[in-house]
KEKOLDREN-307362 format. One record per residue (C-alpha): residue in one letter; x, y, z. Coordinates in steps of 0.2 Angstrom, whole numbers. Layout:
<pts>
- a / X / Y / Z
...
</pts>
This chain:
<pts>
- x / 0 / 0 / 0
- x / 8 / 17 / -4
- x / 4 / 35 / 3
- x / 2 / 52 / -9
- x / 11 / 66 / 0
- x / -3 / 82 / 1
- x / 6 / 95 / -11
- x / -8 / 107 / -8
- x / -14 / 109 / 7
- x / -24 / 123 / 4
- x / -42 / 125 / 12
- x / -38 / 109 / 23
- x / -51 / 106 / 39
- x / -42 / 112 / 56
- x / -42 / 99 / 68
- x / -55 / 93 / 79
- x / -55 / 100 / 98
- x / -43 / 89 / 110
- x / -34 / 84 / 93
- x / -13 / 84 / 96
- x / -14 / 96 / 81
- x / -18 / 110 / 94
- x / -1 / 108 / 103
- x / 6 / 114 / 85
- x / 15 / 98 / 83
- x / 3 / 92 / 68
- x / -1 / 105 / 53
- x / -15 / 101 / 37
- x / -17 / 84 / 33
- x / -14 / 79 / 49
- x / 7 / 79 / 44
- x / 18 / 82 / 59
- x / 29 / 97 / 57
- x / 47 / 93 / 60
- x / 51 / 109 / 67
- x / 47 / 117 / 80
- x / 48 / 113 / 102
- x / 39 / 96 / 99
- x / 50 / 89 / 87
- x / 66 / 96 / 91
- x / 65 / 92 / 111
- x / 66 / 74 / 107
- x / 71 / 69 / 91
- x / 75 / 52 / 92
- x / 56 / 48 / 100
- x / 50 / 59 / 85
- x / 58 / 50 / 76
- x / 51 / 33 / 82
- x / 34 / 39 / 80
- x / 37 / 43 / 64
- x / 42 / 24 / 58
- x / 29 / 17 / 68
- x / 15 / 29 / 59
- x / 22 / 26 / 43
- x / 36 / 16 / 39
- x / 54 / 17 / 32
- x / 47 / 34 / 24
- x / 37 / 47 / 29
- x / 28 / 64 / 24
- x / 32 / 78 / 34
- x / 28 / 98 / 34
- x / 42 / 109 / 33
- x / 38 / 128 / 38
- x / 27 / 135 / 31
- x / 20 / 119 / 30
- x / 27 / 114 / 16
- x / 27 / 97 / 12
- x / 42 / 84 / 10
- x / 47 / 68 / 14
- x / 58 / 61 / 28
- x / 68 / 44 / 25
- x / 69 / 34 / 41
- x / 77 / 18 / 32
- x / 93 / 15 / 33
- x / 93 / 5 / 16
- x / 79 / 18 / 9
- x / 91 / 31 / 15
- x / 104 / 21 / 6
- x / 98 / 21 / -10
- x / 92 / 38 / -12
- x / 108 / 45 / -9
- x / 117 / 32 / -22
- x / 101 / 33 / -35
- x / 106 / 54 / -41
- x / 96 / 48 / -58
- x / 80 / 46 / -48
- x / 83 / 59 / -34
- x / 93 / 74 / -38
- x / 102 / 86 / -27
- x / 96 / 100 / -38
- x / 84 / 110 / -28
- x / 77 / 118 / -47
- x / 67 / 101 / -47
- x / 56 / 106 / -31
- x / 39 / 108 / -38
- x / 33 / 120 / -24
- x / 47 / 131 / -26
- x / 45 / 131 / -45
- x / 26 / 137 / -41
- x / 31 / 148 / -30
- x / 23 / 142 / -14
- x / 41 / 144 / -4
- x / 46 / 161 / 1
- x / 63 / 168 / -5
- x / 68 / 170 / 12
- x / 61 / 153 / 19
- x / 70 / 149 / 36
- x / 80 / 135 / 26
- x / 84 / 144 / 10
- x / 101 / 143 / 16
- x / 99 / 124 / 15
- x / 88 / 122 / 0
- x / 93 / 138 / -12
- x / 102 / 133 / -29
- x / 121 / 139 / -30
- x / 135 / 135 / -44
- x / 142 / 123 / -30
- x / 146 / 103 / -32
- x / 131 / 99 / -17
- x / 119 / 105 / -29
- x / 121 / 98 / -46
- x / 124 / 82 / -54
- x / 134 / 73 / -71
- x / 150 / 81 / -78
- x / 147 / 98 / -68
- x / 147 / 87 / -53
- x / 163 / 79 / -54
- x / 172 / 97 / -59
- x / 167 / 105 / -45
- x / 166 / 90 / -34
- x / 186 / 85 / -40
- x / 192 / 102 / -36
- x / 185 / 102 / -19
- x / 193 / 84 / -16
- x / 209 / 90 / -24
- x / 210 / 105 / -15
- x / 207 / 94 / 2
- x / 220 / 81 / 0
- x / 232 / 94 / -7
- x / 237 / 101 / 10
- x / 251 / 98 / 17
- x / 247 / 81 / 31
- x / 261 / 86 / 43
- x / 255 / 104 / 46
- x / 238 / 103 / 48
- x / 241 / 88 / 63
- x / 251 / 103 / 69
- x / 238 / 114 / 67
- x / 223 / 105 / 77
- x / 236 / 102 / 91
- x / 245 / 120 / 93
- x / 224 / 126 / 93
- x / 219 / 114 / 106
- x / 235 / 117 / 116
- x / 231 / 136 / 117
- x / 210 / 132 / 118
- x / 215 / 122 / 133
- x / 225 / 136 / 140
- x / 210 / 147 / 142
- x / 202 / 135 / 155
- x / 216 / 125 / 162
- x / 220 / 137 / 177
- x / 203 / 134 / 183
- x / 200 / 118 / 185
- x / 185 / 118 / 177
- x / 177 / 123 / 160
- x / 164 / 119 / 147
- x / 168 / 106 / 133
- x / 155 / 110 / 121
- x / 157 / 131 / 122
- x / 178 / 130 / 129
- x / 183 / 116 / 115
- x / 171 / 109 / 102
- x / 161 / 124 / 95
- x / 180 / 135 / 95
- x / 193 / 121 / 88
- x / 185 / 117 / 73
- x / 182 / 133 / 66
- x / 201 / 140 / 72
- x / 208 / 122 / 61
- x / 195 / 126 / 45
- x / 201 / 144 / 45
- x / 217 / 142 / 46
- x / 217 / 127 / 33
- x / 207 / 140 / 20
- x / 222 / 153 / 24
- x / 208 / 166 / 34
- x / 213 / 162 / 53
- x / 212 / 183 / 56
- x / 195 / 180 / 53
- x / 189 / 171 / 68
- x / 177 / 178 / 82
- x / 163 / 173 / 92
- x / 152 / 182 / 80
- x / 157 / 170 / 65
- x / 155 / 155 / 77
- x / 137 / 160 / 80
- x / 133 / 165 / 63
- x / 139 / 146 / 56
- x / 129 / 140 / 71
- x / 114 / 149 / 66
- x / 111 / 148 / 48
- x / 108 / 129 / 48
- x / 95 / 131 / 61
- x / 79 / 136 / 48
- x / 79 / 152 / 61
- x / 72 / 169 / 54
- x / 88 / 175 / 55
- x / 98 / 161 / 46
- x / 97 / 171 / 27
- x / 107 / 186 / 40
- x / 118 / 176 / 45
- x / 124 / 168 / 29
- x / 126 / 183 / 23
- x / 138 / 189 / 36
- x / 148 / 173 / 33
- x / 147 / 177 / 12
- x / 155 / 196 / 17
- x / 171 / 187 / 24
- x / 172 / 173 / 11
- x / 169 / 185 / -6
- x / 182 / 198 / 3
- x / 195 / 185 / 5
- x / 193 / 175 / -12
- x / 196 / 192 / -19
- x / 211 / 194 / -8
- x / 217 / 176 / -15
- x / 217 / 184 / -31
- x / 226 / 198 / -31
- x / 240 / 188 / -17
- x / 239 / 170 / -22
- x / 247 / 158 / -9
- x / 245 / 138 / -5
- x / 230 / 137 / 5
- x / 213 / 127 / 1
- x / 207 / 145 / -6
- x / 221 / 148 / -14
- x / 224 / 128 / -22
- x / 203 / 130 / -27
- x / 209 / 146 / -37
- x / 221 / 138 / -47
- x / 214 / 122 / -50
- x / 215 / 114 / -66
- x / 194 / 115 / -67
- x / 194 / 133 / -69
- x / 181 / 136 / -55
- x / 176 / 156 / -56
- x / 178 / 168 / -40
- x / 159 / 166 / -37
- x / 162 / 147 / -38
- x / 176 / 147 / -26
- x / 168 / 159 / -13
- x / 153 / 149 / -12
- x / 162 / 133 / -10
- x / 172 / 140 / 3
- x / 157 / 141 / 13
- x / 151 / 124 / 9
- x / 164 / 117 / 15
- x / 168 / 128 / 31
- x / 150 / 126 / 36
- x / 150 / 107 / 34
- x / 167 / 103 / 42
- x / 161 / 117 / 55
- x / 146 / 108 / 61
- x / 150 / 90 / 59
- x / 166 / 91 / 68
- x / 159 / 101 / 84
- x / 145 / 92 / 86
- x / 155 / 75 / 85
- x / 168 / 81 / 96
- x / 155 / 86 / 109
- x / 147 / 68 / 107
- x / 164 / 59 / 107
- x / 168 / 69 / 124
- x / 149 / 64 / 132
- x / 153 / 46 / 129
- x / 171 / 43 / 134
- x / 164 / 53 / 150
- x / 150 / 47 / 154
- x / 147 / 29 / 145
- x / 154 / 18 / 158
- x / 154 / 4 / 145
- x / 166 / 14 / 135
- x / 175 / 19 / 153
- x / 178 / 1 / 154
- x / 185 / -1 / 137
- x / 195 / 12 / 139
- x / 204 / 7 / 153
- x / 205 / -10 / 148
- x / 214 / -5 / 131
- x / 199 / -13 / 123
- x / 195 / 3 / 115
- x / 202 / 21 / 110
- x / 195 / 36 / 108
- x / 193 / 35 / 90
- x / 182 / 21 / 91
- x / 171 / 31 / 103
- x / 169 / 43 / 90
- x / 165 / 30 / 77
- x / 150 / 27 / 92
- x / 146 / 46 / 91
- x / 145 / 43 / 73
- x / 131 / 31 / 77
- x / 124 / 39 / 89
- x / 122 / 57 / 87
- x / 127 / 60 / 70
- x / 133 / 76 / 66
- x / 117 / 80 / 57
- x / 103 / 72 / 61
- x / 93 / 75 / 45
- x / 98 / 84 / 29
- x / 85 / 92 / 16
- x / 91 / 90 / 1
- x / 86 / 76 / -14
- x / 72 / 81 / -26
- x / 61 / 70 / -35
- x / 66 / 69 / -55
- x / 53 / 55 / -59
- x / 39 / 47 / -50
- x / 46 / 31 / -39
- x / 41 / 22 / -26
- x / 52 / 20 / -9
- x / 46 / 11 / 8
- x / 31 / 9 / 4
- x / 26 / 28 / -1
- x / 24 / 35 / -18
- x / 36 / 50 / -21
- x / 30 / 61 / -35
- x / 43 / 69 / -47
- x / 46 / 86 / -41
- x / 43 / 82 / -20
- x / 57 / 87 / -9
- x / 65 / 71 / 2
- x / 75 / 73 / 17
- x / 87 / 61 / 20
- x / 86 / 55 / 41
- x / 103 / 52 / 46
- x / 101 / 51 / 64
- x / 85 / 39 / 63
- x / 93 / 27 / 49
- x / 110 / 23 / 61
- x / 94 / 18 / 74
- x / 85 / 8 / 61
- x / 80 / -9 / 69
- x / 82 / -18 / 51
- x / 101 / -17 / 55
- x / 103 / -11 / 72
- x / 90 / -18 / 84
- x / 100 / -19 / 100
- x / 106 / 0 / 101
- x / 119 / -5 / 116
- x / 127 / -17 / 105
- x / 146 / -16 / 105
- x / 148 / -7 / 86
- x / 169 / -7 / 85
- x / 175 / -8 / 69
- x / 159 / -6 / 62
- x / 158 / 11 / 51
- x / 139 / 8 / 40
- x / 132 / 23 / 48
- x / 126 / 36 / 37
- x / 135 / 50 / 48
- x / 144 / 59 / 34
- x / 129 / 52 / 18
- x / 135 / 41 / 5
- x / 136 / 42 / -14
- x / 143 / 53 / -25
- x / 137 / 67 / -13
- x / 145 / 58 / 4
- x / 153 / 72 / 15
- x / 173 / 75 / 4
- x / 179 / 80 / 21
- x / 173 / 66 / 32
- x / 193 / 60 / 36
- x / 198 / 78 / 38
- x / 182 / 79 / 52
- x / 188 / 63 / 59
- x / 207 / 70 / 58
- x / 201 / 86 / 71
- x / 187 / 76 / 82
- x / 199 / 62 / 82
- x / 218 / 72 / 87
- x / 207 / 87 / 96
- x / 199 / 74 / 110
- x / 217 / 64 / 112
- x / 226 / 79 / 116
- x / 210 / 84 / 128
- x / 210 / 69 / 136
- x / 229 / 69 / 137
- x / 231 / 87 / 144
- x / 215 / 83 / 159
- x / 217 / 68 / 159
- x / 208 / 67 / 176
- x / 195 / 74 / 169
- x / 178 / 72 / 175
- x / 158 / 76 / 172
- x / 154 / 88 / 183
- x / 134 / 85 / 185
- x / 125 / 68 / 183
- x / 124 / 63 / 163
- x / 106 / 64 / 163
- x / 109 / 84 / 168
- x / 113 / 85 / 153
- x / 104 / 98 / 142
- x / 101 / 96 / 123
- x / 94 / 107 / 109
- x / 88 / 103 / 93
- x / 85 / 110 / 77
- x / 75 / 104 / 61
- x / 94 / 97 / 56
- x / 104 / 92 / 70
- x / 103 / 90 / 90
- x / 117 / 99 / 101
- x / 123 / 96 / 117
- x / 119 / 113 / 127
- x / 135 / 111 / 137
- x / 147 / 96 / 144
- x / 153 / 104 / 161
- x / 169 / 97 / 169
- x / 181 / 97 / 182
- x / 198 / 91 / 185
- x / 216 / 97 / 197
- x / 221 / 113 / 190
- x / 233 / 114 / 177
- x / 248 / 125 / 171
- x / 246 / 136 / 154
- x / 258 / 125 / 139
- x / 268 / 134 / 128
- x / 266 / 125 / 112
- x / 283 / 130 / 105
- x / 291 / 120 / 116
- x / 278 / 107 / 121
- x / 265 / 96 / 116
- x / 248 / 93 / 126
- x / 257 / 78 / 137
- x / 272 / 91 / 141
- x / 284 / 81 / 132
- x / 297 / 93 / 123
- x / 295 / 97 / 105
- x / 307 / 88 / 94
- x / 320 / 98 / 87
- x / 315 / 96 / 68
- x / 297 / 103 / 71
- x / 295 / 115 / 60
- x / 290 / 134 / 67
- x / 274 / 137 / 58
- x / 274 / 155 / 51
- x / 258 / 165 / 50
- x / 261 / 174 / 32
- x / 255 / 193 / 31
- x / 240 / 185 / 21
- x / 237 / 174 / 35
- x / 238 / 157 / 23
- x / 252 / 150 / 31
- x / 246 / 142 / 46
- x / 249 / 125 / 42
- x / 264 / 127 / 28
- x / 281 / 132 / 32
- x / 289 / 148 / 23
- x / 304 / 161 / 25
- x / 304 / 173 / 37
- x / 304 / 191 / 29
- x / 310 / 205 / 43
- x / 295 / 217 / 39
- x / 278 / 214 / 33
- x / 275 / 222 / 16
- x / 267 / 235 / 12
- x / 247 / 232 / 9
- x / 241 / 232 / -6
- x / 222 / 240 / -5
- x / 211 / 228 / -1
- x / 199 / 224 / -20
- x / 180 / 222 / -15
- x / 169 / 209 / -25
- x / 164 / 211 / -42
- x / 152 / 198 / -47
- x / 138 / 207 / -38
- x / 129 / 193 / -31
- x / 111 / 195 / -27
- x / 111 / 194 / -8
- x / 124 / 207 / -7
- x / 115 / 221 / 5
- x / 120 / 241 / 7
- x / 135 / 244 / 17
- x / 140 / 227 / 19
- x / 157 / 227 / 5
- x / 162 / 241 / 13
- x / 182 / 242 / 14
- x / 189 / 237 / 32
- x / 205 / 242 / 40
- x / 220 / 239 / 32
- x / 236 / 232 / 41
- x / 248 / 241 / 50
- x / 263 / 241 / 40
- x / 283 / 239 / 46
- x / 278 / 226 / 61
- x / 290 / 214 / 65
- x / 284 / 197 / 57
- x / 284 / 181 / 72
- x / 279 / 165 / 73
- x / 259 / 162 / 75
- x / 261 / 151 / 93
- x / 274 / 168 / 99
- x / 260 / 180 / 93
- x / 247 / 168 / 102
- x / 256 / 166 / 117
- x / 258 / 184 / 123
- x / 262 / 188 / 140
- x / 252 / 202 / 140
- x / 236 / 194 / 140
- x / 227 / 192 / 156
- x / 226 / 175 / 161
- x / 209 / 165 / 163
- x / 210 / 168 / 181
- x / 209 / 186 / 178
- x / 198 / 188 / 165
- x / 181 / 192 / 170
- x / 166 / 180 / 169
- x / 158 / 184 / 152
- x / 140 / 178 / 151
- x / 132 / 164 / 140
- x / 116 / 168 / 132
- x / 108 / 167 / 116
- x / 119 / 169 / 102
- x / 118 / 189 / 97
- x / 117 / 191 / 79
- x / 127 / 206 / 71
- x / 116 / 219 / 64
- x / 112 / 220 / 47
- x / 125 / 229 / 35
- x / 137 / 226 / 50
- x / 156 / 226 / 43
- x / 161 / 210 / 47
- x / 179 / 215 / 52
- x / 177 / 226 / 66
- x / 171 / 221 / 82
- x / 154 / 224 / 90
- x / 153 / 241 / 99
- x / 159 / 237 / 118
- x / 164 / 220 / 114
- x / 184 / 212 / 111
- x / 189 / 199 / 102
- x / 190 / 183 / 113
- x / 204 / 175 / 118
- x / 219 / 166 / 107
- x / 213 / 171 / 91
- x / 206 / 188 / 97
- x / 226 / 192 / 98
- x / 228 / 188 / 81
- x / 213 / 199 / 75
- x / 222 / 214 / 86
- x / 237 / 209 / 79
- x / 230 / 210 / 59
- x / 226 / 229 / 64
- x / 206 / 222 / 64
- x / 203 / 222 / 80
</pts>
């Protein structure tokens, strides 16, 4: 028996009185919308009542109440994501936004929006786009970027260390990622707890996620254009020159494909990963015994909490039918992540020991799967081992079911992972690692470059910076591009003395985490429109480690 998804729901009947509808869990048609404090409160139950209701597939509302498809399979997400013949990842196919019944600035337009990038076409254009990004990832250099994650979590860790407490999910995982992708992409001056907020929140389907991807498009244009004029051997720099002849509007919009990807996957699975090897005491026990590692409690992350829970994303290019339902050609189809790595068709005991065992659909599959899962493994994997090794008597510093979570229509996020452990001396990473043990004397002093790209390659050491060229603005015009918000920022001080990026990071002059004052932890705070991404909010300053590389660029 198959189910017709409701493409109009138009004029339908409201729900009778005492209905669950009225809790605004259900919408027309009697569909569940998967967004919202019902769904997103508990996921993996929402999920469940999903599959019982329904099957391997199911038809959902978006908002808006618009209606789509959720698979809950794993082997019907499986085969959407390896059929891209029968379900595209162009969005142009999406009958609804072809009519025009979904607003330009939908919540998820972010998500769902058609760009000239290799996530949303298919064929010959496809494998362009999608082997310059591949090539481009692979190209950098193995042995600096190892460097890079731990030098970043050494001086992350020094932030907290001192106190004998801290928070893993707003201390660690939400920061090292995004320090590692920025410096990989040669654009480490650009970090800030504005940016981290920004790539938080425009994956959420918030009405402020089309702000927020703009602010991050501000950054990524100025800097592709930077690339041009002052080429250099970063990921920006190696998609600039590839041998695909990607354009500048290509480039930039890659660049946040693949900074919002690596971004969200990572700090959600180094939260996860952190959770389990603290509070699993199955994973304790394995732990200790030698048993297990801490990348094999990723891979249980992985299954667990992937880092998104659900992905909208594949469009109906023919009529077909999947678990049961009947998919019309031009219906959207979310791919369910999170509920097919719980899918009792291959997993029906959830404690089951899962080493060795990597069929989780984590990072998707098919010619779409994620290009930088390894690189996210890389951070989550190196990031928690020198945690683990640096508080190594770390413990959880409420009960595991204190734990708070929130969700959105695409992931679920541990609010925060509170710890304690003995207090612990700041580490100089130019002379130690995370276990203290010296530096060898080959390490190679990793140079930030007056451009900021050499993070993670080494080069020579001029005695001056060069004089700055003026900074080019964007010339392609995208549409999204708003008054005010190309306007030039602040140039580089000229004639300072060029240092290493760990000596520039480690400055005595900074007040220690002791001394810093309590700053407070609310909802994230959204720049205002038009605001130049380069200079700090009125009253605030830049963070931390990274905040002295900003004031150091002449930014902050």
């Amino acid at each position: 028996m198959t189910t017709d998804l409701p493409f109009s729901t138009a004029g339908a009947g409201a729900p009778p009185p005492g209905c669950p509808a009225h809790d605004g869990s259900f919408g027309p048609g009697g569909l569940r919308r998967i967004h919202g404090p019902e769904a997103e409160k508990d996921q993996r139950g929402f999920y469940e009542a999903l599959r019982r209701e329904h099957g391997p597939v199911a038809p959902i509302l978006l908002h808006d109440d618009v209606p789509a498809w959720l698979v809950l399979g794993h082997a019907e997400n499986v085969y959407v994501a390896t059929h891209p013949e029968e379900f595209s990842v162009d969005s142009r196919h999406w009958l609804p936004l072809k009519e025009g019944r979904v607003r330009p600035d939908h919540p998820m337009a972010p998500i769902f929006t058609w760009q000239p990038v290799c996530a949303f076409v298919e064929g010959p254009e496809h494998k362009r786009l999608r082997g310059a990004v591949t090539d481009s990832l692979v190209g950098a250099d193995g042995r600096g970027v190892r460097r890079l994650i731990q030098d970043s979590t050494i001086l992350l860790v020094n932030e907290f260390c001192e106190d004998g407490h801290g928070d893993i999910v707003s201390d660690f995982a939400t920061r090292l990622p995004m320090m590692v992708m920025l410096g990989l992409l040669g654009l480490p001056e650009a970090y800030d707890d504005r940016l981290v907020q920004a790539a938080q929140d425009l994956i959420k389907g918030t009405e402020t996620a089309n702000a927020s991807n703009e602010y991050l498009m501000v950054i990524l244009r100025r800097h592709v254009e930077r690339r041009i004029a002052e080429p250099a051997e970063d990921f920006t720099g190696r998609l600039l020159a590839h041998p695909s002849g990607l354009t500048a509007q290509e480039v930039a919009e890659h660049l946040r494909i693949v900074l919002i990807a690596a971004y969200e996957t990572t700090a959600n699975l180094i939260a996860n990963a952190a959770r389990i090897a603290l509070t699993d005491r199955r994973v304790r026990t394995r732990l200790g015994a030698g048993q297990m590692t801490l990348q094999d409690a990723t891979e249980q992350a992985l299954w667990d909490e992937p880092p998104f829970s659900a992905l909208l994303g594949r469009y109906a290019v023919e009529d077909i039918e999947l678990g049961g339902q009947r998919i019309h050609k031009g219906d959207a189809v979310m791919l369910g992540f999170a509920a097919a790595n719980t899918d009792p068709a291959i997993r029906p005991d959830l404690k089951a020991n899962l080493r060795g065992n990597r069929a989780h659909l984590a990072f998707g599959g098919g010619p779409h799967a994620c290009p930088g899962a390894d690189l996210g493994r890389s951070i989550a994997d190196l990031g928690i081992d020198e945690l683990f090794t640096r508080l190594s008597d770390a413990q959880l510093a409420v009960e595991p079911e204190e734990l708070r979570w929130s969700g959105s229509i695409l992931s679920r996020h541990l609010v925060e992972v509170p710890v304690r452990f003995a207090p612990k001396p700041q580490v100089d990473p130019r002379t130690v690692d995370a276990s203290g043990a010296p530096r060898q004397p080959d390490d190679i002093d990793w140079l930030l470059s007056d451009d900021g790209a050499s993070l993670f390659r080494p080069v020579s050491r001029p005695s001056v910076l060069p004089e700055p060229a003026p900074e080019p603005l964007p010339s392609w015009g995208l549409p999204s591009q708003g008054p005010g918000l190309l306007e030039p920022g602040p140039t580089r001080e000229p004639g300072r003395e060029f240092v290493p990026v760990s000596e520039l990071l480690a400055a005595e002059d900074e007040p220690s985490p002791r001394s810093r004052p309590e700053e407070p932890r609310g909802e994230p705070v959204l720049p205002p429109s038009g605001a130049d991404p380069s200079v700090p909010a009125e009253g605030t300053r830049p963070r931390g480690v990274l905040g002295r590389v900003r004031n150091w660029f002449g930014a902050g």
